[in-house]
N, C-alpha and C positions, 0 to 999 in steps of 0.2 A: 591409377585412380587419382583424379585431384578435383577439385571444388572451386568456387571462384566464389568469393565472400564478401562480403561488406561491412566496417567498420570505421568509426569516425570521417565518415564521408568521400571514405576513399575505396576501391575496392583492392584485391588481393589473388590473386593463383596460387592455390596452395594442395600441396598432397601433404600425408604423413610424414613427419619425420622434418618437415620445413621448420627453419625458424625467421619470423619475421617480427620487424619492428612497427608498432601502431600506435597510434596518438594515445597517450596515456586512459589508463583504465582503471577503476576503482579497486581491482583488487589488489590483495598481498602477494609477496615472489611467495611460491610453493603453491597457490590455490588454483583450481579445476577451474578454468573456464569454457561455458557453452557458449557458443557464436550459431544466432538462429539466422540470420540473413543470408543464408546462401540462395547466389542469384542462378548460378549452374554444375552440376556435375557431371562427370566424364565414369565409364566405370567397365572397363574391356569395352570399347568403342561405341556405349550407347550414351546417349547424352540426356540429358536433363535440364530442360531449362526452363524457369521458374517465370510467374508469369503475377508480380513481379520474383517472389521466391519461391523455392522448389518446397512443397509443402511436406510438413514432418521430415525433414532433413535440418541435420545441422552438425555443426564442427565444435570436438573435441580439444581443447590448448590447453598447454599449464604456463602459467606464469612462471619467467625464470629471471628476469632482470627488470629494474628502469632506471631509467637513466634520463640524458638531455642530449639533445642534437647536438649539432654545429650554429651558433651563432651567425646570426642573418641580420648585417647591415641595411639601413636606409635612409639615404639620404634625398632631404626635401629641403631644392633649393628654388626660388622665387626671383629671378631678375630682375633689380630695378626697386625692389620693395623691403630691400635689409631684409629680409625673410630666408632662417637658416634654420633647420631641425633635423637632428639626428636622430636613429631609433633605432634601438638592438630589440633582438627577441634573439631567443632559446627553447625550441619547442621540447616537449617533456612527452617521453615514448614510453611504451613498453612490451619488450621482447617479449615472442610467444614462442613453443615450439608443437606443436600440431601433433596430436597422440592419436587419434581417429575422427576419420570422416564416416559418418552416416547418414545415410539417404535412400 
């Protein structure tokens, strides 16, 4: 069984027991969280898919980490115009690990 989800504008394939990294989220490490945006599930070979979500279905996570990415370089050069500007980012995630799907 696995779901396919959405979350900070990105989506995700996730079954039970998955742990994935997602653009930071407001709760604490140790807190339950529900993820209602599921866009499809799979479930012994019947499918579900959501139109745009699969209704009364949604995904079970606990928060277990957050953290920060890898650092992502930018550089913005202009020929001819003295025109030079660097630009770091660090996106800010947070680990989930996937306790139950229902649907």
């Amino acid at each position: 069984m696995y779901a396919i989800i959405k979350t900070g504008g990105k989506q995700y394939r996730v079954a039970v027991g998955d742990k994935i990294d997602v653009e930071r989220l407001p709760n604490a490490v140790g807190d339950q969280v529900t993820l209602t945006d599921v866009l499809m599930i799979e479930n012994d070979g019947t499918v579900s898919v959501g139109k745009p979500t699969v209704t009364g279905a949604h995904v079970l996570a606990k928060v277990l980490d957050e953290g920060k990415g890898r650092k992502t370089i930018h550089f913005d050069y202009r020929n001819k115009h003295r025109r030079r500007k660097t630009i770091g980012h660090r996106q800010q995630y947070t680990r989930l690990e996937i306790s139950e799907i229902r649907g």
